[in-house]
MARMARDO-320789 format. One record per residue: y, x, z of N, C-alpha, C in turn; residue number from 1. Coordinates in steps of 0.001 Angstrom, whole numbers, plus 524288, in hexadecimal, padded with zeros to 5 digits. Layout:
<pts>
((Y; X; Z); (Y; X; Z); (Y; X; Z); NUM) ...
</pts>
This chain:
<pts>
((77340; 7D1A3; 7AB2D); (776CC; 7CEDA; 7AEA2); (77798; 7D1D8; 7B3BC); 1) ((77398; 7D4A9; 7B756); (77439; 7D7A7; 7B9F9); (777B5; 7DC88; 7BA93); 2) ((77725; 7DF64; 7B574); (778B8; 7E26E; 7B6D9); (78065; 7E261; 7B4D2); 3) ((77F6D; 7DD69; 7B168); (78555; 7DB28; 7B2A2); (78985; 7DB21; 7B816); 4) ((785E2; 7D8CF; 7BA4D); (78753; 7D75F; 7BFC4); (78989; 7DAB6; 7C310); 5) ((7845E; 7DF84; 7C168); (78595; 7E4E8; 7C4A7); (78930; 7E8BC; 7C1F8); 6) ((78A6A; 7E6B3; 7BE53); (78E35; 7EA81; 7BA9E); (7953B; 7E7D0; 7BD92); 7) ((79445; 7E2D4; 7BE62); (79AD2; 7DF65; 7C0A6); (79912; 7E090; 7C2E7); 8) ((795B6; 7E09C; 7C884); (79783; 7E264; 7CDE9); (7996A; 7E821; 7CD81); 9) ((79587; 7EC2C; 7CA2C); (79899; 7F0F6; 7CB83); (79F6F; 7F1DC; 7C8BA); 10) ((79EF9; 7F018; 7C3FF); (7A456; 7EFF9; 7C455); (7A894; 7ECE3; 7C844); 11) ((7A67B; 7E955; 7CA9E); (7AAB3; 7E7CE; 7CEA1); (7AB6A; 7E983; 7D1D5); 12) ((7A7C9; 7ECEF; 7D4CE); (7A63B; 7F08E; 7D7BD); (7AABC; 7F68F; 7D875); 13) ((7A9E2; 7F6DD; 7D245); (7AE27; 7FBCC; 7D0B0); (7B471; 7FA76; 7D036); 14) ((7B4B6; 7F689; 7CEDD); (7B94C; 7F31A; 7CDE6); (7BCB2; 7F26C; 7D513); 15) ((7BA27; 7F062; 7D72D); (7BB0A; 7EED1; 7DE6F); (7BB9C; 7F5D3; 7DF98); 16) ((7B6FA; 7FA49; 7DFFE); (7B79E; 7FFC6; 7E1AD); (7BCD4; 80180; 7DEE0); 17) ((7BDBB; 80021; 7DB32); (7C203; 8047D; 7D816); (7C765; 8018A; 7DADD); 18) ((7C7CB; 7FCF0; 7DC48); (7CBA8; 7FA44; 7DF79); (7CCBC; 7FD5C; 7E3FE); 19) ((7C95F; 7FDA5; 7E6FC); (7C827; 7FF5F; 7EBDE); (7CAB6; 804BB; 7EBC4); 20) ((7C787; 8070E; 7E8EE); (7C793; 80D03; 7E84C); (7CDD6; 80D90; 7E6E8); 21) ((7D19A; 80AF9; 7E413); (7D61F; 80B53; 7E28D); (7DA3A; 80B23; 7E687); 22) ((7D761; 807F1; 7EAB8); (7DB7A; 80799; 7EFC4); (7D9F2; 80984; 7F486); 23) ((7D6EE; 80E1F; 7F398); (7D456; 81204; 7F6CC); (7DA3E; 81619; 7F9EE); 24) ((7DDCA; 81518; 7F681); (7E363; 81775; 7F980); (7E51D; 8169B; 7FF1E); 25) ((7E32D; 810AF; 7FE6C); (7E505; 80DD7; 80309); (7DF83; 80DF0; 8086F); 26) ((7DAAE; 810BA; 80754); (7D84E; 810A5; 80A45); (7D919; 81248; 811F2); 27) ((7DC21; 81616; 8117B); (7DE60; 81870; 81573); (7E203; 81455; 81A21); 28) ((7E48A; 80FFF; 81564); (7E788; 80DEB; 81859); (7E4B4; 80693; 8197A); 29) ((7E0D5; 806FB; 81807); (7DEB9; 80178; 818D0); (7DBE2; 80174; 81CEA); 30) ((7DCD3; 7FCC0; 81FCA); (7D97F; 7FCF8; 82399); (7DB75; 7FDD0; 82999); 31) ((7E1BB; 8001B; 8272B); (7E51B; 802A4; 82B0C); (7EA1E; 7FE03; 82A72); 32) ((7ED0A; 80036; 83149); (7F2AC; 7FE44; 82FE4); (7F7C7; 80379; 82FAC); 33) ((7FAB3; 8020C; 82DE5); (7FCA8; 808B0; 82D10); (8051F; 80601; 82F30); 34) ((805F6; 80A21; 83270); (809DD; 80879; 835A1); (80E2C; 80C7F; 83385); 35) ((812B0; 80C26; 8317F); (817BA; 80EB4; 8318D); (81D52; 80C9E; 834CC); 36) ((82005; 80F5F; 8343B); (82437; 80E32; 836F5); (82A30; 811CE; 83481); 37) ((82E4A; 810C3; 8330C); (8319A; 813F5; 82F92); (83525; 810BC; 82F5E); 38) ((83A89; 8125D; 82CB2); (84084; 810BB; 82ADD); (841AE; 811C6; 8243A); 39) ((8418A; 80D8B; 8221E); (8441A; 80FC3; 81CCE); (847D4; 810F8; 81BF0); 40) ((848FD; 81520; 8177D); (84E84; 815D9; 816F5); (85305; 8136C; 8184B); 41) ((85204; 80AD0; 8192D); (8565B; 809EE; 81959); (855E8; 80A9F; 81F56); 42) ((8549C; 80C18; 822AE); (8541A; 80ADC; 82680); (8519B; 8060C; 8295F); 43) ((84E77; 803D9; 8262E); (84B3E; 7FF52; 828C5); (846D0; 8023D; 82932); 44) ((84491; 7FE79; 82DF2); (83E9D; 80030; 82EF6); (83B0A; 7FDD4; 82D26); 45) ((837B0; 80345; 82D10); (830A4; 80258; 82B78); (82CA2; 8011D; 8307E); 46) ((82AC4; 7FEA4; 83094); (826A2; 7FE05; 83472); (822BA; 7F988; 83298); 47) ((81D4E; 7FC07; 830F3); (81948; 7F816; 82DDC); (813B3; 7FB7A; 83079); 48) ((810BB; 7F742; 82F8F); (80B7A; 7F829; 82FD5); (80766; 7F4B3; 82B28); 49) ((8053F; 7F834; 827B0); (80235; 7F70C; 82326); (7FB8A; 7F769; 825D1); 50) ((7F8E6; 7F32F; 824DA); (7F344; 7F208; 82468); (7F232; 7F1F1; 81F76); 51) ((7EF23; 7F461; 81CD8); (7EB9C; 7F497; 81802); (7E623; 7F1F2; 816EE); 52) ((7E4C3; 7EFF6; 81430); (7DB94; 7EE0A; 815D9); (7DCE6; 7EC8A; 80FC0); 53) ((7D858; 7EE37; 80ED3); (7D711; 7ED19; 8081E); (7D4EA; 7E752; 809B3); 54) ((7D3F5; 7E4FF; 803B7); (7D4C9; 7DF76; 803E2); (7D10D; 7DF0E; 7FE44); 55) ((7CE88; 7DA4F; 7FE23); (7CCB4; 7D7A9; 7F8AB); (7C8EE; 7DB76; 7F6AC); 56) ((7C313; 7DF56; 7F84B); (7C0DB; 7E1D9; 7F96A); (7C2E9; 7E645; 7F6DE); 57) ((7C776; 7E87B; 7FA7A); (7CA33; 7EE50; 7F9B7); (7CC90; 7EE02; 7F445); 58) ((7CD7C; 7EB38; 7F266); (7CF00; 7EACE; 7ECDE); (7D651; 7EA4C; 7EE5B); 59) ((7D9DC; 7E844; 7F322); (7DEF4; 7E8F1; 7F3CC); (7DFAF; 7EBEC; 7FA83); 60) ((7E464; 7ED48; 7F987); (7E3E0; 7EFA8; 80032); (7E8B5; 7EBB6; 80199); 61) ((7E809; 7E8B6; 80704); (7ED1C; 7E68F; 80752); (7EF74; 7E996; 80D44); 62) ((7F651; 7E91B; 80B3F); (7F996; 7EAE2; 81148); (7FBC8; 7E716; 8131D); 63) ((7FA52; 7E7DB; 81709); (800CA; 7E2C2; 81A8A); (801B3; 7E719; 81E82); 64) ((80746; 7E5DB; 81D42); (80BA2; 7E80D; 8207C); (80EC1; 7E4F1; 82516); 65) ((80D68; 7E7A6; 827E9); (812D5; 7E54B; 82C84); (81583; 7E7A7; 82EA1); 66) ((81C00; 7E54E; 82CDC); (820E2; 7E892; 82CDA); (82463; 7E36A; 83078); 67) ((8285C; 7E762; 82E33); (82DF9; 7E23F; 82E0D); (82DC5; 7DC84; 82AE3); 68) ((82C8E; 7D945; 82E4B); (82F07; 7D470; 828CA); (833C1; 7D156; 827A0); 69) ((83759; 7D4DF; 82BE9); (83C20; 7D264; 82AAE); (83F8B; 7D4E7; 82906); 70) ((84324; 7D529; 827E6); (845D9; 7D8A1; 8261D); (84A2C; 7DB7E; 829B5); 71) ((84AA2; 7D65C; 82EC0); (84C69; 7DA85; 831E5); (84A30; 7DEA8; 83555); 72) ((84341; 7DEDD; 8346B); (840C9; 7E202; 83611); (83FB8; 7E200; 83C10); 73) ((83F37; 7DDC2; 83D90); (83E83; 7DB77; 84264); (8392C; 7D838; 84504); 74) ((83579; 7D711; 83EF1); (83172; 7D440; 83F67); (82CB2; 7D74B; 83D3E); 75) ((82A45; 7D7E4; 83DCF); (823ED; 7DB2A; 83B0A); (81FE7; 7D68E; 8393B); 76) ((81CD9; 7D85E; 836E6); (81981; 7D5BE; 83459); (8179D; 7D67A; 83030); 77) ((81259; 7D347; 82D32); (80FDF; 7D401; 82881); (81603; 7D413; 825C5); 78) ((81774; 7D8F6; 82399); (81BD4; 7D98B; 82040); (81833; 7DA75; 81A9F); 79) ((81491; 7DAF3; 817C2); (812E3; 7DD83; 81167); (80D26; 7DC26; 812D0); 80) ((80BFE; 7D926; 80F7B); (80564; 7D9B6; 80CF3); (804B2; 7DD33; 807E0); 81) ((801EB; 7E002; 806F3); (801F1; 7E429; 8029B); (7FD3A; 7E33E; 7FF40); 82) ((7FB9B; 7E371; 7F9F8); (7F745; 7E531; 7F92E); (7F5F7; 7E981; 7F54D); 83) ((7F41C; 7ECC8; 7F502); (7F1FD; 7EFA6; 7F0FB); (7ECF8; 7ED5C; 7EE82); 84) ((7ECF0; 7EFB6; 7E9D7); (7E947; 7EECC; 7E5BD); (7E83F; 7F2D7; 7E2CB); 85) ((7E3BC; 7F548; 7E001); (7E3A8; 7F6B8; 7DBE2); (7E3EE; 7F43A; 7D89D); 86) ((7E65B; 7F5C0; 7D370); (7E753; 7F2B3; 7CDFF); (7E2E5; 7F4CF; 7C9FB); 87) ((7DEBC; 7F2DC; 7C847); (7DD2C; 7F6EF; 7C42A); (7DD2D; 7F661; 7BE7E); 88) ((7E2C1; 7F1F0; 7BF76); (7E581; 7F1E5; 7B7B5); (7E877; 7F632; 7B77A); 89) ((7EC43; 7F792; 7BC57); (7EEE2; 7FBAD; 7BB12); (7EC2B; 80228; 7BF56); 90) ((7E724; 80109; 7C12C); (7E621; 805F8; 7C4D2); (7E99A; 806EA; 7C7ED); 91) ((7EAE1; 8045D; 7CAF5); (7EFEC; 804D7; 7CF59); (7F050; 801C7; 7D4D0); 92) ((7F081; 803E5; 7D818); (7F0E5; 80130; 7DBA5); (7F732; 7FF1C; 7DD7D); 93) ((7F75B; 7F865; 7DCCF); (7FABC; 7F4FC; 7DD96); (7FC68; 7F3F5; 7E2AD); 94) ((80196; 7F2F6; 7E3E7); (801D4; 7F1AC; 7EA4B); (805B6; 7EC4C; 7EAED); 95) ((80572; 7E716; 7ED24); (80924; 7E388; 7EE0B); (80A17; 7E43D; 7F3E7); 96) ((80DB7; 7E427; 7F54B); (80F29; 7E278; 7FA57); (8142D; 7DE60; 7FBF8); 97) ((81294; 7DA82; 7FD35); (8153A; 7D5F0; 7FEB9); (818B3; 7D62B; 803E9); 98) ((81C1C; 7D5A2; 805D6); (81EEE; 7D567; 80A7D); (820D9; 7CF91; 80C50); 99) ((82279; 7CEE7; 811A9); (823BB; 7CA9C; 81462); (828F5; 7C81C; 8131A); 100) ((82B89; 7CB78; 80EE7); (82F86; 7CB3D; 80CFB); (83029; 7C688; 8088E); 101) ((82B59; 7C6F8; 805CD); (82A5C; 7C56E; 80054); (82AC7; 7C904; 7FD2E); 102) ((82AEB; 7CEF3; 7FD74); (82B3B; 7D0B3; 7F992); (824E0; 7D28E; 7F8F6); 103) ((823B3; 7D48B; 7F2B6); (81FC2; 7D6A9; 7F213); (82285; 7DD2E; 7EED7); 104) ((81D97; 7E182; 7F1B9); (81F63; 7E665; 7EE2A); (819B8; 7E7D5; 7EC84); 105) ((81A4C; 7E9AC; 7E6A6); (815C4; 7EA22; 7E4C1); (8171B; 7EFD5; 7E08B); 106) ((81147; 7F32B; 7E0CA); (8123B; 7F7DA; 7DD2C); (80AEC; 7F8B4; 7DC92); 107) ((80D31; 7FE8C; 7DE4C); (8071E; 7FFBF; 7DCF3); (8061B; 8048F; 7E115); 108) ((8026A; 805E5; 7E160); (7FFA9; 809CB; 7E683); (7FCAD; 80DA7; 7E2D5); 109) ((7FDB6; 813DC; 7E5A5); (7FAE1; 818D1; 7E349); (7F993; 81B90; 7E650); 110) ((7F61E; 81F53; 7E60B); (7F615; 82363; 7EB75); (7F5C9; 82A0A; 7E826); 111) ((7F872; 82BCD; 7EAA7); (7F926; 83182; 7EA30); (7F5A0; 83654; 7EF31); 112) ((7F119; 835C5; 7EF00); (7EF50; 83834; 7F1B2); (7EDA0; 8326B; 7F5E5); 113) ((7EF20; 83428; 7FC06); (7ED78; 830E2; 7FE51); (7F339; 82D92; 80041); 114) ((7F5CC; 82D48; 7FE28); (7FB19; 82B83; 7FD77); (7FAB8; 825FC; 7FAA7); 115) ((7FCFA; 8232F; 7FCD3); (7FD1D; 81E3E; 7F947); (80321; 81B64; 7F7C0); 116) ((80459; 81BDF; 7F261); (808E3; 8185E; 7F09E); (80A73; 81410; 7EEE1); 117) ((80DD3; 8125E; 7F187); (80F93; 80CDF; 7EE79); (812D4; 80D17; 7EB53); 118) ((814CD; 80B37; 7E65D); (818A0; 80A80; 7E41C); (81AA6; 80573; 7E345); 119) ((81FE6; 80327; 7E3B8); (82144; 7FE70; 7E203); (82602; 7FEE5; 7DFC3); 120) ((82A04; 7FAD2; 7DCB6); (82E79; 7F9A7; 7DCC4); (83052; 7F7D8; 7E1DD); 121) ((83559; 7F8A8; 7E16E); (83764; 7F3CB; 7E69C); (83D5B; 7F5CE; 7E553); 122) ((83EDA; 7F07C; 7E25D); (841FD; 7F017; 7E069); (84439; 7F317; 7DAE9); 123) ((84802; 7F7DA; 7DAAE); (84604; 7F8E9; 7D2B3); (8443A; 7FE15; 7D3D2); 124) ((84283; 8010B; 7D8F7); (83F7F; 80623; 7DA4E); (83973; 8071A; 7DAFA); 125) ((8380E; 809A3; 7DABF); (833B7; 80A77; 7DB23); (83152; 80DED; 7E2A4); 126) ((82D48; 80A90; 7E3E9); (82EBB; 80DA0; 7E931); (829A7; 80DEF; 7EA94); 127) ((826BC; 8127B; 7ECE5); (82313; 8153E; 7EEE7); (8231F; 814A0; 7F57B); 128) ((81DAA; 812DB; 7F76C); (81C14; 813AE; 7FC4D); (817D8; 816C8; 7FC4F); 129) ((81827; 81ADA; 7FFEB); (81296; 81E42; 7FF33); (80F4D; 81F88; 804F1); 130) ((80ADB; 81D93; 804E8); (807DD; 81E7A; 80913); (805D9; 82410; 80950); 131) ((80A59; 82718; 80C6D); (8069E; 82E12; 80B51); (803A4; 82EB4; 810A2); 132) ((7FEE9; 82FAF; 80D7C); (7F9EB; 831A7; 810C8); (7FA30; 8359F; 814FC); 133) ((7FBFC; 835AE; 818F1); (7FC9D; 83925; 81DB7); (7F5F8; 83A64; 81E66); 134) ((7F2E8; 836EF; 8224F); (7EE46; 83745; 8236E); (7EB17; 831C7; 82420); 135) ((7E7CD; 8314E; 825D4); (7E328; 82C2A; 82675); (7E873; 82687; 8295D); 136) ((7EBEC; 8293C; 82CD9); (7F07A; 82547; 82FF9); (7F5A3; 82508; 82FFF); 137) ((7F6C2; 828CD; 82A72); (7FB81; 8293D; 828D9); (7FC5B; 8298A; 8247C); 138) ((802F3; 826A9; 82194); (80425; 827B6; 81CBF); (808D8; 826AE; 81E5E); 139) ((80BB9; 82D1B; 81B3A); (8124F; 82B79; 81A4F); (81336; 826BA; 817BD); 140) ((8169D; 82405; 818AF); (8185C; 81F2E; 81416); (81DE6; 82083; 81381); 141) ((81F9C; 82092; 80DA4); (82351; 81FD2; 80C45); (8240D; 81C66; 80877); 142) ((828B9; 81A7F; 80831); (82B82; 81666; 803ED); (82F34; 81904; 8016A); 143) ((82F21; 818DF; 7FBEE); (8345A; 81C96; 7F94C); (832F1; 81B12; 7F35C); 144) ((837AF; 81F52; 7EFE1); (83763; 8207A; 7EB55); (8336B; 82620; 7EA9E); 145) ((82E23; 8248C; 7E86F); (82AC1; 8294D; 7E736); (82B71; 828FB; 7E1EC); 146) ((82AA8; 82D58; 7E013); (8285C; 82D9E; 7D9D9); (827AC; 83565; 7DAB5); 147) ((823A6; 83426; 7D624); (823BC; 83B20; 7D47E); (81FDC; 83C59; 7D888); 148) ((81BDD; 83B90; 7DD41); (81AD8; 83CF6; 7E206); (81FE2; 83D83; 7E579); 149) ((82485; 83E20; 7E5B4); (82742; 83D61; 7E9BE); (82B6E; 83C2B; 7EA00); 150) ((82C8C; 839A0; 7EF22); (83224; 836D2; 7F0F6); (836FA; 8393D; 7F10C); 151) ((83810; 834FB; 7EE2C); (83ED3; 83389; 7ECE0); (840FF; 83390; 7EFC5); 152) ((83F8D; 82D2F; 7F131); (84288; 82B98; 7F602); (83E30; 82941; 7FACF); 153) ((83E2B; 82897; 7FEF5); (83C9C; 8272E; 802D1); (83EA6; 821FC; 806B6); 154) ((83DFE; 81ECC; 80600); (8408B; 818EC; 807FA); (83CEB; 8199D; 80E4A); 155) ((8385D; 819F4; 80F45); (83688; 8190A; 81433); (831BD; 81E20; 815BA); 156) ((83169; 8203A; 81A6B); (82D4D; 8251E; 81A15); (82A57; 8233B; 81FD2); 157) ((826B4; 823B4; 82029); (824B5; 8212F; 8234C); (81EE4; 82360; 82419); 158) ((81B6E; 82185; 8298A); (815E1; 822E6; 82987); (81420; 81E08; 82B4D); 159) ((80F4D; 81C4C; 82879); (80AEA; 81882; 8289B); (80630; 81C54; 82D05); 160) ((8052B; 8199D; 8309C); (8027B; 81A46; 83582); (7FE68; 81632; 83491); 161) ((7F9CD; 81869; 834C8); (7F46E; 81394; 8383E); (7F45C; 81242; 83ABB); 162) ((7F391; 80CBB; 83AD1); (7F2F3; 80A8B; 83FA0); (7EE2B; 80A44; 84154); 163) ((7EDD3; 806DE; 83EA5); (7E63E; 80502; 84099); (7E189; 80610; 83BC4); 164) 
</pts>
């Protein structure tokens, strides 16, 4: 019976680490708030600040964002709660992010080095945000059409700054 016991704790043990260990991408940026500022193609503005803190013992990382919540871009606020997950039916790390809007966008998260990607639909395209690894207080961000390692097209280019 003992060594039952000690056989489920260590597998749960390995089960919780391999979670952890899966969203080790995001280590850099937890803990932090990370500040941009930019114009998208259509000419509307970017201006957000993302907080990251793992959650549910490191097993999800969650973001809230505060942006625009109106649409005439006049008001700021909790604009996106986010969460990541690892999945380990499909080995993948999952991402939802909810907005003040009502909408939800959901895909999946990869990292290429110390680079981290999002992929989602939004609407019948497929569209890439990529956190590129500058240093410990910086990452280019862009929004676009990626495939192949590189951009198509480019919808928003931007730098994510530390805050705190």
């Amino acid at each position: 019976m003992k060594n039952a016991i000690l056989i489920f704790i260590l597998l749960i043990s390995t089960v919780t680490y391999a979670q952890k260990s899966n969203l080790s991408m995001f280590n850099n940026l937890v803990g932090k708030s990370w500040k941009a500022s930019g114009t998208w193609g259509d000419g509307n503005k970017f201006d957000q600040e993302i907080r990251f803190h793992f959650s549910l013992d490191s097993t999800i990382v969650i973001a809230e964002s505060y942006g625009y919540i109106n649409k005439e871009q006049t008001k700021t606020g909790l604009r996106n709660h986010g969460i990541r997950q690892y999945d380990k039916n499909t080995d993948s790390i999952k991402f939802w992010e909810f907005d003040v809007f009502g909408g939800l966008t959901k895909g999946s998260v990869y990292s290429e080095g110390k680079n981290i990607i999002y992929q989602y639909t939004y609407g019948t395209s497929t569209v890439t945000d990529m956190w590129e690894y500058v240093d410990d207080s910086t990452y280019n961000f862009k929004v676009g059409f990626y495939e192949n390692g590189e951009w198509k097209q480019v919808y928003l280019s931007t730098k994510f700054k530390k805050v705190k």
